[in-house]
C-alpha positions as CSV (number, residue, x, y, z in Angstrom):
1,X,-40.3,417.7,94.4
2,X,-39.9,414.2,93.1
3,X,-42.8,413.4,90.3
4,X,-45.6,412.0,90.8
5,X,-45.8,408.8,88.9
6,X,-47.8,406.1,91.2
7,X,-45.5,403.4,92.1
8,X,-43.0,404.3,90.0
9,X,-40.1,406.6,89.9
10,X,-38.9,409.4,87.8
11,X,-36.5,407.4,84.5
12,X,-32.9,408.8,83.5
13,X,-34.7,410.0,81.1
14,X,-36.2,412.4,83.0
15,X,-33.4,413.4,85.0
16,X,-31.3,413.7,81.8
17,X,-33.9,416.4,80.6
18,X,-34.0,418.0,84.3
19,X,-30.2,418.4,83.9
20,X,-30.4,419.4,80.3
21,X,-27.6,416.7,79.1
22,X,-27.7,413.6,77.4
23,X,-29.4,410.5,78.8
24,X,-26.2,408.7,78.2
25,X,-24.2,411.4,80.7
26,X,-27.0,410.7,83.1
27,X,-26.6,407.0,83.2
28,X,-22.7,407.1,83.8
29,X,-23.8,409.4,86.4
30,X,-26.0,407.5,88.5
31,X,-24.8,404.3,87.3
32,X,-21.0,405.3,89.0
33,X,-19.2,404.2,85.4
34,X,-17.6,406.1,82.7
35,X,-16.3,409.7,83.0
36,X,-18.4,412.6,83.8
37,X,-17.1,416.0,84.1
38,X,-17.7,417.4,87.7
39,X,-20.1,420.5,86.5
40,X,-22.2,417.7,84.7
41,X,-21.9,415.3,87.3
42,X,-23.3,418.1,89.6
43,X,-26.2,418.8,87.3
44,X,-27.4,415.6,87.1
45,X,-27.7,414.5,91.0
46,X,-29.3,418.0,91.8
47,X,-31.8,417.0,89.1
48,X,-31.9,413.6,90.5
49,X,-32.5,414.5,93.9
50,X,-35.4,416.9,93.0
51,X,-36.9,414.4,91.3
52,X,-36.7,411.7,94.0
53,X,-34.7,409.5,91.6
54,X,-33.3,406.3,93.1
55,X,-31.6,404.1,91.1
56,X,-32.9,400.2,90.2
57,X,-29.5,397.8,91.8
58,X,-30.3,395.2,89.2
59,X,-30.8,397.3,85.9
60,X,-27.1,399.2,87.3
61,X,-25.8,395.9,87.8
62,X,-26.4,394.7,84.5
63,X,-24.8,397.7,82.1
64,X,-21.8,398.1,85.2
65,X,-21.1,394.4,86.4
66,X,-20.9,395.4,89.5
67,X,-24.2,395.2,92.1
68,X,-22.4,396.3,95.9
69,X,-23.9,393.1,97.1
70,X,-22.5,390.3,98.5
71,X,-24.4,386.8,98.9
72,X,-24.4,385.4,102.8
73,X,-25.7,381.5,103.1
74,X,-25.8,379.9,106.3
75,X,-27.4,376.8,107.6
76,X,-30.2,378.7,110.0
77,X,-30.4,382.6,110.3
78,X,-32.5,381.9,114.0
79,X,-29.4,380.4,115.4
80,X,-27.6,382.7,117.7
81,X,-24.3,381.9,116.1
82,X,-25.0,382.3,112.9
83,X,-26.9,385.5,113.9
84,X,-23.7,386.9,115.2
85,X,-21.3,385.9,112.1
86,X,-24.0,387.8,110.2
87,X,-24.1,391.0,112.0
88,X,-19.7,390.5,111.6
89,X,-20.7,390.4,107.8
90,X,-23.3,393.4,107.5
91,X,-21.0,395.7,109.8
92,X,-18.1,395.7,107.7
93,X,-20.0,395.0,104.5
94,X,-22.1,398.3,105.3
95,X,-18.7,400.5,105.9
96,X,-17.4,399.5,102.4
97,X,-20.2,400.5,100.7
98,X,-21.9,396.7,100.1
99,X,-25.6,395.7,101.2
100,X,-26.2,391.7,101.9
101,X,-28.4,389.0,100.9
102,X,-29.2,386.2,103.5
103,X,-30.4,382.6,103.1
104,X,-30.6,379.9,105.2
105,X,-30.2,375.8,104.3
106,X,-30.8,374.4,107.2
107,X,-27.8,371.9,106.7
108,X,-29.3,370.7,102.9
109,X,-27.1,370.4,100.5
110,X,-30.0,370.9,97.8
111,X,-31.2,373.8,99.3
112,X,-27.6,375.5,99.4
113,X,-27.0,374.5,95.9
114,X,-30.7,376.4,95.2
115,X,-29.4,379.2,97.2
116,X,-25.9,379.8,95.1
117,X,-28.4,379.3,92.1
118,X,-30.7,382.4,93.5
119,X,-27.7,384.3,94.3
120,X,-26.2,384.3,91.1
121,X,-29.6,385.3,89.3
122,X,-29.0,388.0,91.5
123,X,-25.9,389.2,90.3
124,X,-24.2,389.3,93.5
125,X,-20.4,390.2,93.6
126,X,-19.0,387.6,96.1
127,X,-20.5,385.0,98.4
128,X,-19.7,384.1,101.8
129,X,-21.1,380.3,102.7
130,X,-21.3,378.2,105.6
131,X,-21.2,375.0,103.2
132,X,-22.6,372.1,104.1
133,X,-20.7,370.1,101.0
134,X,-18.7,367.8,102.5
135,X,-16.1,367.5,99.6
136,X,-15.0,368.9,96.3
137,X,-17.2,366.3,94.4
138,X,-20.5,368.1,96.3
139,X,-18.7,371.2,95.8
140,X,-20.1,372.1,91.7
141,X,-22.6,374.7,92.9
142,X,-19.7,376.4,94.6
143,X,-17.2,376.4,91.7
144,X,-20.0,377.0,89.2
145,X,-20.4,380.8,90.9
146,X,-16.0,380.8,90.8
147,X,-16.4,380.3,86.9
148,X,-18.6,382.5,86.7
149,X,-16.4,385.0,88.1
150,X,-17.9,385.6,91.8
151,X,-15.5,384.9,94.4
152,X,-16.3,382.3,97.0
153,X,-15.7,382.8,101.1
154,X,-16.4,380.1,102.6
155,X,-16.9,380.5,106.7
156,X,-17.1,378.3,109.9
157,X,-16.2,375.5,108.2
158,X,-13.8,374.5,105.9
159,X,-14.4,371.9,102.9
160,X,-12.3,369.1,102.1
161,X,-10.0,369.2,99.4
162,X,-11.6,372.3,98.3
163,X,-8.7,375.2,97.4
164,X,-11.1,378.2,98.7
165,X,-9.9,380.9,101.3
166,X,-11.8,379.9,104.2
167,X,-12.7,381.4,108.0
168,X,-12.4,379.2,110.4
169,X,-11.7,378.8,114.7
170,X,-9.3,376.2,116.0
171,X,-12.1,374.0,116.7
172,X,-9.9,370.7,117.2
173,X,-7.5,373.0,119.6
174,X,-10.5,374.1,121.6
175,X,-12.0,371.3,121.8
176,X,-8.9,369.0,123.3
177,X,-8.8,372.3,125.7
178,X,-12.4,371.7,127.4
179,X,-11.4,368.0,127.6
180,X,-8.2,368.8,129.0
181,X,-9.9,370.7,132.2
182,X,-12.2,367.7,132.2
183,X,-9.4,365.2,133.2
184,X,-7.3,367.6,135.2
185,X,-10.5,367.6,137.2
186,X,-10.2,364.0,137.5
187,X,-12.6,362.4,134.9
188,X,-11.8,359.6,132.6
189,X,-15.5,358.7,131.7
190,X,-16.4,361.5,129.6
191,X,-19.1,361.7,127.0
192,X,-19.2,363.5,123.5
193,X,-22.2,364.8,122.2
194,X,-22.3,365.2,119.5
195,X,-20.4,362.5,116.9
196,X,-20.9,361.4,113.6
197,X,-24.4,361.3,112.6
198,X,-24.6,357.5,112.2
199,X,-27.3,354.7,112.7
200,X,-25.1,352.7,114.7
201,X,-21.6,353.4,117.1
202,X,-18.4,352.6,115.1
203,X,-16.7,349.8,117.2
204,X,-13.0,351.5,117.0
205,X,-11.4,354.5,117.2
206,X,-10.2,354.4,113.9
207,X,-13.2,354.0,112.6
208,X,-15.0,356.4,114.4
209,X,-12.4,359.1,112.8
210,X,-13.3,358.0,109.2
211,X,-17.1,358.4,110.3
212,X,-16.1,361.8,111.2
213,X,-14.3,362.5,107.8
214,X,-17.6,362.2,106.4
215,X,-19.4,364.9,108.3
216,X,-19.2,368.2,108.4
217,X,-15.7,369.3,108.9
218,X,-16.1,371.5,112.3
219,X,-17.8,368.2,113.7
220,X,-14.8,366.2,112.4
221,X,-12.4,369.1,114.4
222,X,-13.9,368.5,117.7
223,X,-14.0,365.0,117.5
224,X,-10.4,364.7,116.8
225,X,-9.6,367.1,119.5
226,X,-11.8,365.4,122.2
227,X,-9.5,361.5,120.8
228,X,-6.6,363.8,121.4
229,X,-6.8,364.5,124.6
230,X,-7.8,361.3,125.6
231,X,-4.6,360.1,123.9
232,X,-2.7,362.6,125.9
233,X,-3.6,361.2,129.3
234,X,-3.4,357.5,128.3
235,X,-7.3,356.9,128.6
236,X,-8.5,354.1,126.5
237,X,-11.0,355.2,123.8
238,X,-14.6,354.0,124.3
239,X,-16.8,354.2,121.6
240,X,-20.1,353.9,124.1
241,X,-19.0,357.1,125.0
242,X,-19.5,359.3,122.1
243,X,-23.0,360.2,120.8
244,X,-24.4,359.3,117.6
245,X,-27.5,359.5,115.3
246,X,-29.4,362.6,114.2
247,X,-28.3,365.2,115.7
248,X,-31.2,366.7,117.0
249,X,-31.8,367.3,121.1
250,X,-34.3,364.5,121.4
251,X,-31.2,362.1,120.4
252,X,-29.2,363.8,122.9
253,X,-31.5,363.3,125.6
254,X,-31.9,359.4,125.0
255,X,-27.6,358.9,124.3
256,X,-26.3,361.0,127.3
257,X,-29.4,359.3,129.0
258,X,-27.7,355.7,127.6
259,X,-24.0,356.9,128.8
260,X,-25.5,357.6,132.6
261,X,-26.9,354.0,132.5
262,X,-24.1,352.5,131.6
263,X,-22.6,350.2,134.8
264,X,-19.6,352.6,134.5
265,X,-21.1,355.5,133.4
266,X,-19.9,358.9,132.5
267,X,-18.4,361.4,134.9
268,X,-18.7,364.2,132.8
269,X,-19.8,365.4,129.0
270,X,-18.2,367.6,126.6
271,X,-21.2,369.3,124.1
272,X,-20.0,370.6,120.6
273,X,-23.4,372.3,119.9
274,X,-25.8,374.2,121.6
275,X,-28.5,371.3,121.2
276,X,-26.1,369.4,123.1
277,X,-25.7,371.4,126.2
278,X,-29.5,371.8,126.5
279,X,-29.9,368.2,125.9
280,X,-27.8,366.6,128.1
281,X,-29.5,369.0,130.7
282,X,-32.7,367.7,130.1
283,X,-30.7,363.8,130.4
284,X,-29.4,364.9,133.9
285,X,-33.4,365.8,135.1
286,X,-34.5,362.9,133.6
287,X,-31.8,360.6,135.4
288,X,-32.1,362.7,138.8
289,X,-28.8,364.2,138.7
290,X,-27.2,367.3,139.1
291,X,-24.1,369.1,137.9
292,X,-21.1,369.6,138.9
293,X,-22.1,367.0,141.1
294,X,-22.7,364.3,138.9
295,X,-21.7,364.9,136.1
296,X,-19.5,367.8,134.7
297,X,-20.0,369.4,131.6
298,X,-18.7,371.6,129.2
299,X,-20.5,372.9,126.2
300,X,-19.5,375.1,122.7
301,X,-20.9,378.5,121.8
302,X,-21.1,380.6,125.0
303,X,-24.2,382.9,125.2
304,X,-26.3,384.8,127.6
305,X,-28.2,382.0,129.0
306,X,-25.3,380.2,129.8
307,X,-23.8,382.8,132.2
308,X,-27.0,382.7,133.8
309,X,-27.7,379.2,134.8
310,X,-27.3,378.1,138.1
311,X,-24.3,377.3,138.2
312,X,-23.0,378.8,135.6
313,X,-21.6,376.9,132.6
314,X,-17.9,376.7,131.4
315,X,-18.2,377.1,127.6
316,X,-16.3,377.8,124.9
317,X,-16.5,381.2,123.2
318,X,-16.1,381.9,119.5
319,X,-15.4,385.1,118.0
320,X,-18.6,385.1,115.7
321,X,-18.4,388.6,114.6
322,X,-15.0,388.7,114.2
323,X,-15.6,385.6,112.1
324,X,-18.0,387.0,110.2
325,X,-15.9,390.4,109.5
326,X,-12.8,388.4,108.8
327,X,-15.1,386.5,105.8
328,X,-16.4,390.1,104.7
329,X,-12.9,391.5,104.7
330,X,-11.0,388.5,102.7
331,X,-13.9,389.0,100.5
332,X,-13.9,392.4,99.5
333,X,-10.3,392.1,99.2
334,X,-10.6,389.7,96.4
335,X,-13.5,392.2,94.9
336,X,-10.9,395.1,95.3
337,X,-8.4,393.3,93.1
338,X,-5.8,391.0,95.8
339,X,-5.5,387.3,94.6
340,X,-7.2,385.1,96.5
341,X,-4.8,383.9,99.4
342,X,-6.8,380.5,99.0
343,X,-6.0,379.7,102.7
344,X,-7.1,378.9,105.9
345,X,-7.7,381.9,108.1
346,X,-7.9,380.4,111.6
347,X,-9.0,382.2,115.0
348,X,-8.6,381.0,118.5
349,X,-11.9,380.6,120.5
350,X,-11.6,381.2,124.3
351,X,-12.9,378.8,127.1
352,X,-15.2,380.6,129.6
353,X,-14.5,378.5,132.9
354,X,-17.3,379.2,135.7
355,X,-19.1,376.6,137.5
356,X,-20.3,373.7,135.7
357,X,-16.8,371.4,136.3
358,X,-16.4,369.6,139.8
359,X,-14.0,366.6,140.6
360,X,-16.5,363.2,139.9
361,X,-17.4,361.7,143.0
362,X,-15.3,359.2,145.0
């Protein structure tokens, strides 16, 4: 029967004297270090069991170096994307043996670099990171954890100039797709929600890509792809067509509400968030318009709720958990002893075409 001791549990000392060897024996036991015989070994978890023993993570992480955690931060644990990449993580984690620690930025920098600083006081093996450093100068936090030997992941987005192995979907690819149906469709006024998050619209095209460069890389991707297929069909780039500002929903609902104003306005929109899709919805009400009718669209991060609308909306659909995994994986690679590839691991995201796309009226 375990002991009664209040709160606390029975020490190694105590199961070293229920085993009848030596408390050092007992500690390579639990701890999982050192050499134990297999008749010792024995004796000691039988005495640990009876005893209710269970061992403190951070006390066996400090005399073994090793903890069988690995640190997770993304920007928000309530978004349903994130939410999947994090079950990816756990799942696999969890089948090698590892727990997880989760923690959310909400897009800060200082509040990642806070988070890196928490894992690390918490002796974590590895960490996987959905950065929101936008290059290696705002990168310290991240090589700070590398020289301190924890091996950085870094998922969903890459980070410029920054030699980490990194998980990532072929964002620009998938994004030129959706556009691509768009003008096959017949649109050439089509909006992008969401762009560079800038107080006011860069006047060329050029410009608008080095407004990009400084934003987080996935939002750089899908810009890019969007100006590529544009380029592709020999349609002029219009800067009044591409969102920017905050990127919040409100913002959305006033720009796509700007772009249906417009004497030419747009046919169709292409959304690179969830936010995006849900405000350019709330734009359509607003202006009294429908879609496919009006206006076509085309958002990122297929869900549930999408499937459902009426009509349904043609999305894009990333593989979050296999995101996720692939992250976990790379990573506990590194912790079982393989170099760090210090690549870009890319998978293709899949566009869901349903309803949401009609030709633009005549």
């Amino acid at each position: 029967m375990p002991t009664d001791r209040g709160q606390a549990g029975p020490t190694i000392s105590e199961v070293a004297a229920e085993a009848g060897v030596g408390r050092a024996t007992a500690a390579r036991t639990l701890g999982g270090y050192g050499y134990v015989s297999p008749e010792l070994r024995a004796r000691v978890l039988a005495a640990a069991e009876k005893l209710g023993y269970r061992a403190n993570a951070l006390a066996r992480s400090m005399s073994t170096g090793v903890s069988h955690t690995l640190g997770v931060i993304v920007a928000d644990i309530g978004n349903p994307f994130f939410a999947g990449l994090l079950r990816g993580v756990s799942d696999t984690a969890r089948a090698r043996g590892f727990d997880v620690i989760v923690l959310s930025t909400y897009e800060k920098l200082e509040e990642e670099v806070a988070a890196v600083n928490v894992l690390i006081d918490k002796r974590v093996d590895g960490v996987i990171v959905a950065s929101a450093a936008l290059d290696r100068e705002q990168s310290a936090h991240l090589m700070a954890a590398i020289d301190r030997g924890i091996p950085v992941v870094l998922v969903d987005r890459a980070v410029s100039a920054l030699d980490l192995d990194a998980v990532v979907i072929d964002n620009r690819d998938a994004a030129r797709e959706a556009v691509e149906v768009l003008i096959a469709a017949g649109h050439r006024r089509i909006g992008f929600v969401w762009g560079p998050p800038v107080a006011e619209a860069p006047a060329t095209r050029r410009e608008m890509v080095a407004a990009a460069a400084r934003n987080l890389w996935t939002d750089g991707e899908r810009l890019r792809g969007y100006l590529d297929a544009l380029d592709d069909a020999h349609i002029p780039f219009d800067p009044r067509l591409v969102m920017v500002g905050p990127k919040t929903e409100e913002r959305v609902v006033t720009e796509v509400g700007r772009m249906l104003a417009l004497p030419d306005r747009v046919t169709a929109v292409f959304c690179t968030e969830t936010d995006g899709m849900t405000g350019s919805l709330r734009a359509l009400r607003q202006a009294g318009l429908s879609y496919p009718e009006d206006v076509a669209l085309i958002g990122f991060d297929d869900s549930a709720w999408a499937a459902v609308m009426d009509p349904p909306l043609t999305m894009i659909a990333q593989p979050v958990h296999e995101l996720g995994a692939r992250a976990a994986r790379v990573l506990l690679d590194v912790l079982g002893g393989a170099e760090p590839a210090r690549e870009r691991h890319t998978l293709r995201a899949r566009l869901v075409q349903r309803s949401s796309v009609a030709p633009p009226r005549p």
